[in-house]
OpenMM code with the backbone's topology and positions (N, CA, C; nanometers):
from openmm import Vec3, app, unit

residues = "UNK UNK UNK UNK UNK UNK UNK UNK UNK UNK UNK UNK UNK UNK UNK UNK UNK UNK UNK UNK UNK UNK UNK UNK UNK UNK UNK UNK UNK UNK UNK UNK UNK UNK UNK UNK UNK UNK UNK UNK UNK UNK UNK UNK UNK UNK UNK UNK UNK UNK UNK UNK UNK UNK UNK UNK UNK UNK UNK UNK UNK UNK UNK UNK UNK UNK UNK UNK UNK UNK UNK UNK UNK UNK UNK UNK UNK UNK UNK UNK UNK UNK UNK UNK UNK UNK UNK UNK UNK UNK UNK UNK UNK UNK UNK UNK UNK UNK UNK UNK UNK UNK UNK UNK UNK UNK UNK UNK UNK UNK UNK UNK UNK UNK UNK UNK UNK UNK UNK UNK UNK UNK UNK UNK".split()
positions = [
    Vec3(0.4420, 3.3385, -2.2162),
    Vec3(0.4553, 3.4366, -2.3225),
    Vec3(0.3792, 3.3875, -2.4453),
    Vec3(0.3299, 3.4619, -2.5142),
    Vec3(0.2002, 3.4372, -2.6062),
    Vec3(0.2809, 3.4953, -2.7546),
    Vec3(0.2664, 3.3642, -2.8757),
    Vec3(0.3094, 3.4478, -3.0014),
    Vec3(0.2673, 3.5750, -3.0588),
    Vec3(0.3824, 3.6654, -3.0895),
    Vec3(0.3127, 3.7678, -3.2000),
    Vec3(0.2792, 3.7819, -3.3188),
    Vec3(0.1599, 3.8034, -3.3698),
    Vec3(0.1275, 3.7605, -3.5237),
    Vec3(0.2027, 3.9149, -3.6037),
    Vec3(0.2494, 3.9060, -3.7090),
    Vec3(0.3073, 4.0111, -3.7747),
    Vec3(0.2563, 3.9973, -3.9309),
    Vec3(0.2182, 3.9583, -3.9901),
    Vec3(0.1697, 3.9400, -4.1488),
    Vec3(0.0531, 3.8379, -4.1499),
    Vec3(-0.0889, 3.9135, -4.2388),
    Vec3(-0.1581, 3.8382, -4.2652),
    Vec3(-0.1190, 3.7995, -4.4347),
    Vec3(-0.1148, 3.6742, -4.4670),
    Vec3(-0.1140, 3.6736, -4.6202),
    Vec3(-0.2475, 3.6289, -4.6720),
    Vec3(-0.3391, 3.7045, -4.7663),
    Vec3(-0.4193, 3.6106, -4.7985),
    Vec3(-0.4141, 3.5094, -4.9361),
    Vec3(-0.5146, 3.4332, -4.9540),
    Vec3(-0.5429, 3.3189, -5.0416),
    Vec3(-0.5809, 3.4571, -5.1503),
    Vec3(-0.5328, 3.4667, -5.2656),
    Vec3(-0.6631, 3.4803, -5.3183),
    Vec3(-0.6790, 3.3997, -5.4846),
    Vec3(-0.8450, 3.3342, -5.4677),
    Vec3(-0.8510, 3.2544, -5.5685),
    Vec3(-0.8717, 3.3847, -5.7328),
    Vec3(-0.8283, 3.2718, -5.8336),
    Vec3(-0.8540, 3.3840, -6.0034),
    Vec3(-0.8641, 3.2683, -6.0828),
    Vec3(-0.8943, 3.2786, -6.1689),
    Vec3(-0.9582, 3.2310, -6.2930),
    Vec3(-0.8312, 3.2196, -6.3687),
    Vec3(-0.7596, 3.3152, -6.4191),
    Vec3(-0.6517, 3.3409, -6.4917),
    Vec3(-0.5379, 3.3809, -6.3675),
    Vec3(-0.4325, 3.2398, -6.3655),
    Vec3(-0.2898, 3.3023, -6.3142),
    Vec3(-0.2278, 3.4302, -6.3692),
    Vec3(-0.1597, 3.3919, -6.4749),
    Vec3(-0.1029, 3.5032, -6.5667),
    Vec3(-0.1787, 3.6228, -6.5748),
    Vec3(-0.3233, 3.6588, -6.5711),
    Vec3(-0.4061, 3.7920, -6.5685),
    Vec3(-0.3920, 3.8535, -6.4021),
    Vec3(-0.3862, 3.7526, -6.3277),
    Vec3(-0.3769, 3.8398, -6.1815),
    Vec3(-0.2266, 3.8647, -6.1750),
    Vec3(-0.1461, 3.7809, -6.1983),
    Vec3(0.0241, 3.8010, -6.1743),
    Vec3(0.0139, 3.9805, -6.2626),
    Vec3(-0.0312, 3.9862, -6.4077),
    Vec3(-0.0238, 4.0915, -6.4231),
    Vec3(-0.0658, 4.2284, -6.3712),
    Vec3(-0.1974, 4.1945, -6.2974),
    Vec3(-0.2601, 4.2884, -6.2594),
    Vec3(-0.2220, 4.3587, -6.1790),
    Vec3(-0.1236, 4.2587, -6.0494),
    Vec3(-0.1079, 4.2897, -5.8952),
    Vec3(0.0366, 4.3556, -5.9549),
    Vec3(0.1217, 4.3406, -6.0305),
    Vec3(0.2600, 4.3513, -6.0688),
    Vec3(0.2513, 4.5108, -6.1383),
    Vec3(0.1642, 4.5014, -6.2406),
    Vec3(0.1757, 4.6135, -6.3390),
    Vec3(0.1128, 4.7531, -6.2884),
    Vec3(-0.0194, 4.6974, -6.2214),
    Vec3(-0.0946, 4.7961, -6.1746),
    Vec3(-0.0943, 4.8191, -6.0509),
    Vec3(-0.1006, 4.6944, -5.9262),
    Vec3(-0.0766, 4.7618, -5.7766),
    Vec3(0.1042, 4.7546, -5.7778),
    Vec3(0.1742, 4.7212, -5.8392),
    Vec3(0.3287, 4.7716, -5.7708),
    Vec3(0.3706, 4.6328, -5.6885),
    Vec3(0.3204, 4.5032, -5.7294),
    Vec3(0.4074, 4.3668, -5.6636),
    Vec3(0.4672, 4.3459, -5.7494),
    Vec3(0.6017, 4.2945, -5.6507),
    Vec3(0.6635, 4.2203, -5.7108),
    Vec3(0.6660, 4.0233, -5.7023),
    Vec3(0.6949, 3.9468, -5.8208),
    Vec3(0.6451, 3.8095, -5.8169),
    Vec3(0.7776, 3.7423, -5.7511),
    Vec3(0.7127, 3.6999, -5.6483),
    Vec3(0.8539, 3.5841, -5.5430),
    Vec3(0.8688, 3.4776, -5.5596),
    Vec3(0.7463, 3.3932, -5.6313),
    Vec3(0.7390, 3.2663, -5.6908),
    Vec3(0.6411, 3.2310, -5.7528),
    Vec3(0.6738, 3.1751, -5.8232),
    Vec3(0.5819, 3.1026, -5.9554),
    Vec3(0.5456, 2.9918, -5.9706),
    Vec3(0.4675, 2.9191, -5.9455),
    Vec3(0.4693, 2.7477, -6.0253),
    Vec3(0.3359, 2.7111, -6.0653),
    Vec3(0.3004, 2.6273, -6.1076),
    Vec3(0.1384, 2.6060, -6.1969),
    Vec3(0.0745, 2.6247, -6.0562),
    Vec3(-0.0376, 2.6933, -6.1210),
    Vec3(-0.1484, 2.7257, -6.0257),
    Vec3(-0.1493, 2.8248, -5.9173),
    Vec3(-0.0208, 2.9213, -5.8862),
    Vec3(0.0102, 2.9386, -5.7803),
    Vec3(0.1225, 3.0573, -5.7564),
    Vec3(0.1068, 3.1804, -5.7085),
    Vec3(0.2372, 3.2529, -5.6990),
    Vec3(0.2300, 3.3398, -5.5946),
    Vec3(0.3348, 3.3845, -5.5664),
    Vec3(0.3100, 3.4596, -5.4192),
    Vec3(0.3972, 3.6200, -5.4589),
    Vec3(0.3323, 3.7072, -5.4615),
    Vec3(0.3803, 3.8465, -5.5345),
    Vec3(0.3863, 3.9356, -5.3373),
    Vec3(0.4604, 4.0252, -5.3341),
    Vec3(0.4720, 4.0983, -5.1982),
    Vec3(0.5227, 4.2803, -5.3016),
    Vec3(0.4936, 4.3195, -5.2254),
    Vec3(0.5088, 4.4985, -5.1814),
    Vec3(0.5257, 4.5447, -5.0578),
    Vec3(0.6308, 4.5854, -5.0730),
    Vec3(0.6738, 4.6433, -4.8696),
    Vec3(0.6570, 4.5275, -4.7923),
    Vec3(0.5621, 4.5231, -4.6737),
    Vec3(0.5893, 4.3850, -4.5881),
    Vec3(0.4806, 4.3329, -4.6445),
    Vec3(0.3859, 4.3721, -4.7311),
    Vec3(0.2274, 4.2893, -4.7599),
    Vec3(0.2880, 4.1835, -4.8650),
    Vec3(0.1996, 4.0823, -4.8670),
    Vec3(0.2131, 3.9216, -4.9611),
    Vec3(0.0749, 3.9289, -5.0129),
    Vec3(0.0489, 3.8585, -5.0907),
    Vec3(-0.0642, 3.8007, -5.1753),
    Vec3(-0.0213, 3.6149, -5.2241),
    Vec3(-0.0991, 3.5935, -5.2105),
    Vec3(-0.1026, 3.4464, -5.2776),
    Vec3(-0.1717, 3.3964, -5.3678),
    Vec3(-0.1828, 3.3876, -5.4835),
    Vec3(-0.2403, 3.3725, -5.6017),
    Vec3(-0.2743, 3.2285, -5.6540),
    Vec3(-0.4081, 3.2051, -5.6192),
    Vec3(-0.4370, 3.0314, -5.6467),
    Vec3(-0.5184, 3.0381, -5.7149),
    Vec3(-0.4999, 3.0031, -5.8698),
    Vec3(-0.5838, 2.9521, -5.9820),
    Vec3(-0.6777, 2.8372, -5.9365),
    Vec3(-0.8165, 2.8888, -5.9866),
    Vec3(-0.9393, 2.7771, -5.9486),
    Vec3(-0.9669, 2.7769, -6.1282),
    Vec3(-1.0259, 2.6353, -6.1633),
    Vec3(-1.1294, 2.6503, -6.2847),
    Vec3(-1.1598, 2.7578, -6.3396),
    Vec3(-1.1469, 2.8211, -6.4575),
    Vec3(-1.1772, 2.9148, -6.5149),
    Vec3(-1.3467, 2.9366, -6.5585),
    Vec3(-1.4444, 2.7799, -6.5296),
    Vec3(-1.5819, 2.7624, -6.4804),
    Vec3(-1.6007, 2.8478, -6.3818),
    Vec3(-1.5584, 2.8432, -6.2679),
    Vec3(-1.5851, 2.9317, -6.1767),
    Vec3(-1.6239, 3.0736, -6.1521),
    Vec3(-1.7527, 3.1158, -6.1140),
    Vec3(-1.7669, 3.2247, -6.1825),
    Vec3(-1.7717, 3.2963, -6.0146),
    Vec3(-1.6143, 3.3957, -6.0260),
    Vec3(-1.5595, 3.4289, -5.9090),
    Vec3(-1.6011, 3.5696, -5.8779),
    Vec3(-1.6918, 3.6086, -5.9475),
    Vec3(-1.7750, 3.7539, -5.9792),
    Vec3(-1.9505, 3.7416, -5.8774),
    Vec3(-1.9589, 3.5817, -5.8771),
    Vec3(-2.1051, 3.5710, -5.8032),
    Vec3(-2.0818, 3.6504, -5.6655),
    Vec3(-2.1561, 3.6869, -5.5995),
    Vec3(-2.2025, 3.7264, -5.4723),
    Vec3(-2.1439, 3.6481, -5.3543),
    Vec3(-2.1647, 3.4927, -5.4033),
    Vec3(-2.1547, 3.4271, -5.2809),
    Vec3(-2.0163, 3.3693, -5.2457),
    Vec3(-1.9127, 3.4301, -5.4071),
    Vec3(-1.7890, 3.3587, -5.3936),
    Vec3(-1.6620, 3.4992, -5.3922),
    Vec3(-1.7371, 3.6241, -5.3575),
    Vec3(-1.6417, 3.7290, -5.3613),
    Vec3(-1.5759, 3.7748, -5.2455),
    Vec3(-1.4188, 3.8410, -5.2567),
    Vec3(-1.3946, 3.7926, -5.1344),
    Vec3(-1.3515, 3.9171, -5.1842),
    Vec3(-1.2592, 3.9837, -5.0272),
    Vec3(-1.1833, 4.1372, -5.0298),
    Vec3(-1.0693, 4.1034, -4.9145),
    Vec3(-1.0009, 4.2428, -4.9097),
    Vec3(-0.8763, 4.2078, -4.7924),
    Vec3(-0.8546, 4.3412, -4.7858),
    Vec3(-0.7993, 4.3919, -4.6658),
    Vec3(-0.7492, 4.5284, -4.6537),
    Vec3(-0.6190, 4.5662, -4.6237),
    Vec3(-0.5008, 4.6230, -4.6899),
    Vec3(-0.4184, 4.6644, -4.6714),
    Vec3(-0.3956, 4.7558, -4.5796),
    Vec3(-0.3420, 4.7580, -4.4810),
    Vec3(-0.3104, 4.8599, -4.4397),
    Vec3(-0.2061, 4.9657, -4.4567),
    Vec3(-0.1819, 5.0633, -4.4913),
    Vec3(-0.1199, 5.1679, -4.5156),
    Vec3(-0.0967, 5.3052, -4.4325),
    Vec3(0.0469, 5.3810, -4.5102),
    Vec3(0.0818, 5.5037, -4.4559),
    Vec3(0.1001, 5.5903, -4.5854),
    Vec3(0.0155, 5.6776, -4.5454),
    Vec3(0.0137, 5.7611, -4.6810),
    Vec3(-0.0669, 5.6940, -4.7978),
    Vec3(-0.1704, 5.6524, -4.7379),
    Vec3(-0.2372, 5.6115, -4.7707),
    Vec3(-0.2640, 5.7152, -4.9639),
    Vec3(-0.2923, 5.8682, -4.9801),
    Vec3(-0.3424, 5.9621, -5.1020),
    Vec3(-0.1801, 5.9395, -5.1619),
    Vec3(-0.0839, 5.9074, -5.0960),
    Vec3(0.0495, 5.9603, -5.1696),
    Vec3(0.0403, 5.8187, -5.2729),
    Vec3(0.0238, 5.6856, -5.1572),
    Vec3(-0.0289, 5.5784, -5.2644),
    Vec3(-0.1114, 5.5577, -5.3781),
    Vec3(-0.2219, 5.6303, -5.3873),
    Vec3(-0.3130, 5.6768, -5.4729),
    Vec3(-0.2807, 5.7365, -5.5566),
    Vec3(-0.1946, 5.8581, -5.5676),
    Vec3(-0.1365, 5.8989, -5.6867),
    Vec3(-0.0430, 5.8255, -5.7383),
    Vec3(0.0493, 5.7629, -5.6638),
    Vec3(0.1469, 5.6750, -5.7188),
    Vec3(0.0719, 5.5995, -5.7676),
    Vec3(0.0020, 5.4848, -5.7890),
    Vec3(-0.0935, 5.3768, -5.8790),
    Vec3(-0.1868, 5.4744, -5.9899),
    Vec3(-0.2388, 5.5707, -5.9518),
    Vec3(-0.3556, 5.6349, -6.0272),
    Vec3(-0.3361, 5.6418, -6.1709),
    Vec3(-0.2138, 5.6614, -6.2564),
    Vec3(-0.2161, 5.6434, -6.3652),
    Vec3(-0.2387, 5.5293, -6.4185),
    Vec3(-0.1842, 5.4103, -6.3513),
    Vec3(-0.2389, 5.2331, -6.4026),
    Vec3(-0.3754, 5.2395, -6.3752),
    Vec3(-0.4479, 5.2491, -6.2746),
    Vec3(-0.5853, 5.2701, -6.2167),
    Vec3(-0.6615, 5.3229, -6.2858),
    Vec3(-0.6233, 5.4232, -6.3454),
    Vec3(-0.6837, 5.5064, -6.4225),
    Vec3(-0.7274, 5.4470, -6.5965),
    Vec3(-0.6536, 5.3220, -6.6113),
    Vec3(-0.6452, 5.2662, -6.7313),
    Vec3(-0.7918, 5.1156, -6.6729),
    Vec3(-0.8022, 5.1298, -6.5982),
    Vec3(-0.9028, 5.0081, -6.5705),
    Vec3(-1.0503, 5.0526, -6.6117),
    Vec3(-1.1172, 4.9569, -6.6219),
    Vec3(-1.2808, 4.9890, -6.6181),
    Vec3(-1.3323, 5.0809, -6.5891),
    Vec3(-1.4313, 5.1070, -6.5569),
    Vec3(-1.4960, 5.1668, -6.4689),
    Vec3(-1.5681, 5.1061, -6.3590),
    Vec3(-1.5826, 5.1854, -6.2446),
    Vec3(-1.6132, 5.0537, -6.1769),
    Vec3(-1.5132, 4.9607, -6.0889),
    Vec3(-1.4167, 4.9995, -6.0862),
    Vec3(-1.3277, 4.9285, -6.0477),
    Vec3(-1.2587, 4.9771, -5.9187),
    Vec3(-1.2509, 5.1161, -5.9583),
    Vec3(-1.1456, 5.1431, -5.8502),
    Vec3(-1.2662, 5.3015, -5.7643),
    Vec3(-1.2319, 5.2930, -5.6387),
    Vec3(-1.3115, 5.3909, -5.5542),
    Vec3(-1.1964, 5.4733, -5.5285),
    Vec3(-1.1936, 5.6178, -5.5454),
    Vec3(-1.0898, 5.7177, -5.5331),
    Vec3(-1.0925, 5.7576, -5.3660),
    Vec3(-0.9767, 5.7935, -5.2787),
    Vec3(-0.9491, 5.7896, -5.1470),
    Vec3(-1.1110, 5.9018, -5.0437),
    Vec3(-1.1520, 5.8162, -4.9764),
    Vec3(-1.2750, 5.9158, -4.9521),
    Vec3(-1.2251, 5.9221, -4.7875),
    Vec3(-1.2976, 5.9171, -4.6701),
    Vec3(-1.2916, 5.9230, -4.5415),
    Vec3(-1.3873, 5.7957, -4.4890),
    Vec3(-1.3752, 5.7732, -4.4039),
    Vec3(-1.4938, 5.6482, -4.3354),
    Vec3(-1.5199, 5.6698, -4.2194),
    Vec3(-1.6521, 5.6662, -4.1405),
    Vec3(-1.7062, 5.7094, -4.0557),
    Vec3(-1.6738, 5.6451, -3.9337),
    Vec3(-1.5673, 5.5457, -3.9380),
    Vec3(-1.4541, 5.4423, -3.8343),
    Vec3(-1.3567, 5.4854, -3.8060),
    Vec3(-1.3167, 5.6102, -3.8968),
    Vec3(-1.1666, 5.6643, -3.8957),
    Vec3(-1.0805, 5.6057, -3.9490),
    Vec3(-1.0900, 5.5367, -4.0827),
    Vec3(-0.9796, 5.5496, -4.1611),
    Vec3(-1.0300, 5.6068, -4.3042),
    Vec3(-0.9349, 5.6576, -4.3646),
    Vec3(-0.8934, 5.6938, -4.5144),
    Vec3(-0.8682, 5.5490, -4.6047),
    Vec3(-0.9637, 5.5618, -4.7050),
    Vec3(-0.9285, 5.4401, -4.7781),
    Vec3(-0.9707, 5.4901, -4.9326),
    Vec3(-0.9271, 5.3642, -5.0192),
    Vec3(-0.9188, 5.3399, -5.1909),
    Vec3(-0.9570, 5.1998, -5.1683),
    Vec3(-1.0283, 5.2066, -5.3050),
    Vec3(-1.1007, 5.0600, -5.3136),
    Vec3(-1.0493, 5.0086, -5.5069),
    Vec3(-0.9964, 4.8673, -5.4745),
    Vec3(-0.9401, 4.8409, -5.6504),
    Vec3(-0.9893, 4.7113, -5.6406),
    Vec3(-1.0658, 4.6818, -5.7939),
    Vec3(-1.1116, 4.5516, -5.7583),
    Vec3(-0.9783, 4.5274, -5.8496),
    Vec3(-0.9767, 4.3090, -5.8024),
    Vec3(-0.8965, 4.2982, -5.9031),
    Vec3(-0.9799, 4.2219, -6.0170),
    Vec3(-0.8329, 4.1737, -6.1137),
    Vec3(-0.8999, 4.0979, -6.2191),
    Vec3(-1.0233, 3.9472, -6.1984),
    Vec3(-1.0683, 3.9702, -6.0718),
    Vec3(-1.1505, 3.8353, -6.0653),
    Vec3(-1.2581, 3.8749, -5.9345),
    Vec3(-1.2704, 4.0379, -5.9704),
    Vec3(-1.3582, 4.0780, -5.8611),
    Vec3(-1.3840, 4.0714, -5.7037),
    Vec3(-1.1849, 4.0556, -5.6202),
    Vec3(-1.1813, 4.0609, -5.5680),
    Vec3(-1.1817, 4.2138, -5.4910),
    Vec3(-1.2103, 4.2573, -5.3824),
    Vec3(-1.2140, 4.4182, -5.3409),
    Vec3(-1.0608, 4.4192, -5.2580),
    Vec3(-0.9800, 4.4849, -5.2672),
    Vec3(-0.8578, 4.5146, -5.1873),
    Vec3(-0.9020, 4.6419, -5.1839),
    Vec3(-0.8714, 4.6785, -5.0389),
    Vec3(-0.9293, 4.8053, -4.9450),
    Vec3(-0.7168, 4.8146, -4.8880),
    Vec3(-0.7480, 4.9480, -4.9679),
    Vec3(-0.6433, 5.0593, -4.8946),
    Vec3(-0.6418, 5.0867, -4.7868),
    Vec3(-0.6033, 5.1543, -4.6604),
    Vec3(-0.6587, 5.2301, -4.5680),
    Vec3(-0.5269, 5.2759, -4.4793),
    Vec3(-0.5802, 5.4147, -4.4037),
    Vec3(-0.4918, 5.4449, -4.3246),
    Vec3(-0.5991, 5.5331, -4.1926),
    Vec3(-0.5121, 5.5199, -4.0677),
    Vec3(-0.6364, 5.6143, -3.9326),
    Vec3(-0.6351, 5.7299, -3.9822),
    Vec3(-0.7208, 5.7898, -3.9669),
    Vec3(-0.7546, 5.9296, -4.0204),
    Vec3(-0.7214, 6.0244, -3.8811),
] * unit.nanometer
topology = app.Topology()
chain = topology.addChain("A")
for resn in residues:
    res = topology.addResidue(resn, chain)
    for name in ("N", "CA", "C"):
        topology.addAtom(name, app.Element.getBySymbol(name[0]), res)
């Protein structure tokens, strides 16, 4: 009998702890499960994030150091309106409004505060 994997969590590196804790909390809807220097782990429904402060040198916006992750979702547009008013307060540039994909899923695209891409999605 072979293990079943059930949760991916990812790493993701930021510049500013306290600016991503806010970001993922205020604007995507986590809540923070733990805290300690350098380091916090925020979840929503069954998804996790892991939040690891690198050097604030680090310039986490280059090409070669940007990273993304995809959520998977149900109701994927109902999610979209639920966030869209925080979303709506970001940059420009930031966030891709729910389109179709030629793979068959429905997705939203939000960068975060350190130019990471988190991809929404649901099967179309």
């Amino acid at each position: 009998m072979s293990g079943r994997m059930t949760q991916i969590t990812p790493f993701v590196p930021c510049t500013s702890l306290s600016a991503q804790i806010d970001f993922y909390r205020d604007v995507l809807g986590f809540q923070v499960g733990f805290q300690a220097d350098g380091y916090a782990f925020l979840n929503r429904d069954d998804v996790a994030v892991r939040l690891v402060q690198v050097w604030d040198s680090v310039d986490l916006s280059h090409p070669e150091r940007q990273n993304s992750f995809y959520i998977d979702v149900q109701g994927v547009d109902a999610l979209y309106a639920t966030l869209k008013p925080k979303l709506d307060t970001l940059a420009a540039g930031r966030v891709r409004a729910p389109f179709n994909q030629d793979y068959g899923q429905r997705e939203f695209h939000v960068k975060d505060e350190d130019c990471t891409l988190v991809f929404f999605g649901e099967s179309t």
